[in-house]
N, C-alpha and C positions, 0 to 999 in steps of 0.2 A: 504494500500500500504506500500511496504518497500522498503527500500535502504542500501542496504552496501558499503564500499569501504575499503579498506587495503593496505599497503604498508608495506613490509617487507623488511629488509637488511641487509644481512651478509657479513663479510669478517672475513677469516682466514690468518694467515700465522703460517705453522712448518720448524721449522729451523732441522737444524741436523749439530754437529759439532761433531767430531771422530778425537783425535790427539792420537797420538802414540810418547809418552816421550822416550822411551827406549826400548829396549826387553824385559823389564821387568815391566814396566807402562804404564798404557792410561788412557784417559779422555774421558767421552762422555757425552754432553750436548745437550739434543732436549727440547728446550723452544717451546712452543706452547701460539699462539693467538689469541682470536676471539671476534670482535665486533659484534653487534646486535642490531637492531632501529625497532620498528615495531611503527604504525600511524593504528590506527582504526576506525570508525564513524559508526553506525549504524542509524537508524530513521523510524521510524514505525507509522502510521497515520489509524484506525480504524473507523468504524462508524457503531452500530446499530440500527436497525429499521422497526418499521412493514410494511407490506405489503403497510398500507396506508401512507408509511414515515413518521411516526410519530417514532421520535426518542427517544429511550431508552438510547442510552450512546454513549460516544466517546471517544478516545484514543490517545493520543499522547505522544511517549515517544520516548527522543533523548538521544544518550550515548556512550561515545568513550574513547580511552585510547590514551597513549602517553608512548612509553616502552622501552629505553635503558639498555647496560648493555653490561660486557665483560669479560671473563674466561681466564685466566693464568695460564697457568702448564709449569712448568722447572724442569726437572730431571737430576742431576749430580751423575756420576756412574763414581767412579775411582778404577782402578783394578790393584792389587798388585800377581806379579807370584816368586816366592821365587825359586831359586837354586833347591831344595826340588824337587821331582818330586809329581804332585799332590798338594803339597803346595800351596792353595790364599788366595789371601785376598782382595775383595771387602768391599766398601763403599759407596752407597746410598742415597742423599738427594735430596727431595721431595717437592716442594711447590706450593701450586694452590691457586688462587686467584678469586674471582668473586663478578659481585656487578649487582642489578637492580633497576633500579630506575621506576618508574611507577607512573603516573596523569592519574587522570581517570575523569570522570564527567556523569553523570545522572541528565537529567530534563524528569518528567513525569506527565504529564498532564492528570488526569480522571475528565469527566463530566456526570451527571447523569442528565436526565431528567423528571422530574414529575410535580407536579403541579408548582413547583420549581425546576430552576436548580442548584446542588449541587457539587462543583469542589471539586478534591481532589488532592494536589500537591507533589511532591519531586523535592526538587531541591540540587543537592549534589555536589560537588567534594572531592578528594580521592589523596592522596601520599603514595605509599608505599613505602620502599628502604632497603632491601636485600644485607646483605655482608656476606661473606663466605672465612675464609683462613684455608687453612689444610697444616699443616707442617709436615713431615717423614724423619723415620733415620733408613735405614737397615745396617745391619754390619753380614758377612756371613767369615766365615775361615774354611777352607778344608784343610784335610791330609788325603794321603794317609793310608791304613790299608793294609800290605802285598803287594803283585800285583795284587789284583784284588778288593780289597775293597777301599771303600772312605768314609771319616766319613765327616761331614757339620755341625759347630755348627753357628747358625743367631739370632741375637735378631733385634726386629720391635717396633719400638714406632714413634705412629704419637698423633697428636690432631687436631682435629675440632672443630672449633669456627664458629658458626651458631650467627647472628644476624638481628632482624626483626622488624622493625617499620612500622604501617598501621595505618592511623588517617584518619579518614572522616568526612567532616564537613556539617554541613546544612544552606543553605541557607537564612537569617535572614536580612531585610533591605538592601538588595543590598552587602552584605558581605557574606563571608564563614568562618566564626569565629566560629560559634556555632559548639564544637565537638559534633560527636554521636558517645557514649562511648558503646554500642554493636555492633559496628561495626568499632572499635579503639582499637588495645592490640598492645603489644611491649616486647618482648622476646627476650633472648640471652642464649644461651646453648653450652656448651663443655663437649667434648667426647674425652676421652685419654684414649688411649690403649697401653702396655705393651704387646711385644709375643715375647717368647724366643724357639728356638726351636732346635732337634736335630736328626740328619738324618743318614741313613746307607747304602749306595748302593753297591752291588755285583755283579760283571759283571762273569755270568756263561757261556761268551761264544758264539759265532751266534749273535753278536749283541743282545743279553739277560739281563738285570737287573733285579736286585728284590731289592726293596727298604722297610726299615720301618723306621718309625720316630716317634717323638711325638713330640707335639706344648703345651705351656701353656701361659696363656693368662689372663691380670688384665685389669680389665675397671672399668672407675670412668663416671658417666655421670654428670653434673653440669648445673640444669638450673635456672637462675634469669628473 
């Protein structure tokens, strides 16, 4: 026989803010939110045996999580119109945030029967906790080319920092101190990219463009 049961729960909120400084500035801010809880329990109870009930083996195994966690992105984009016809100048930043936190637990019961009965156990619990912050900076400036061209020079540079702890321990004398180190690692990694780039659009007309551009791009990965 089994049983499951789960409980999951979200909540967002997106804001949006749009002010207009001038005829010739604005601001727009849309921060974004979201919480997250999930509750799991599984439990599973087995039994083999022959025809004449005479039993081979039996299973009990119980195991659940407990799962929090919450993601933040806020994007600020401020826009600069110059006198210039075609002239901008936009500005860019970018920050997200996240983390999860996670307990877990596993007890597993196996019995064997033969001329002796032979139990085999796991009895575990488990933490994991997951952070994640990415930071970005675009910067984009336009000029006109003649009356019908537009040149676009933008550079991008973001970083990601990834970070991960997972320990699990084993159950020893009524404690959960004993770590189990294949099944325990702990990592952190950043990723920064550099991308500058530069664009050409022609408007030939009927609502017609034709654009080319080229993008170049430095990435460093860093993991401890």
């Amino acid at each position: 026989t089994s049983q499951s049961n789960s409980q999951n729960f979200n909540h967002r909120v997106n804001l949006r803010f749009d002010y207009t400084i001038d005829s010739s500035n604005s601001i727009l801010i849309t921060p974004k939110l979201s919480l997250q809880t999930n509750n799991s329990k599984n439990s599973l109870d087995g039994l083999s045996q022959l025809q004449t009930e005479q039993r081979i083996n039996s299973l009990r195994n119980n195991n659940g999580a407990d799962i929090s966690g919450y993601n933040f992105d806020n994007d600020i984009l401020f826009r600069h119109k110059f006198a210039k016809r075609g002239r901008t100048l936009s500005v860019n930043l970018g920050t997200t945030l996240n983390k999860q936190d996670r307990n877990n637990y596993l007890l597993s019961v196996n019995q064997f029967y033969t001329s002796t009965t032979i139990s085999d156990s796991l009895d575990q619990n488990g933490n994991t906790i997951s952070d994640g912050t990415t930071l970005s900076a675009r910067v984009a400036y336009t000029e006109a080319v003649g009356q019908k061209g537009l040149l676009q020079i933008s550079y991008d540079g973001q970083q990601k920092l990834n970070k991960s702890d997972k320990y699990t321990y084993n159950q020893e004398q009524g404690t959960y101190t004993a770590i189990d180190t294949t099944l325990s690692n702990a990592f952190t990694n950043t990723y920064t990219t550099h991308t500058g780039g530069l664009d050409y659009t022609y408007n030939i007309g009927k609502g017609t463009n034709i654009s080319v551009g080229a993008d170049f791009q430095q990435a460093t990965l860093v993991v401890d």
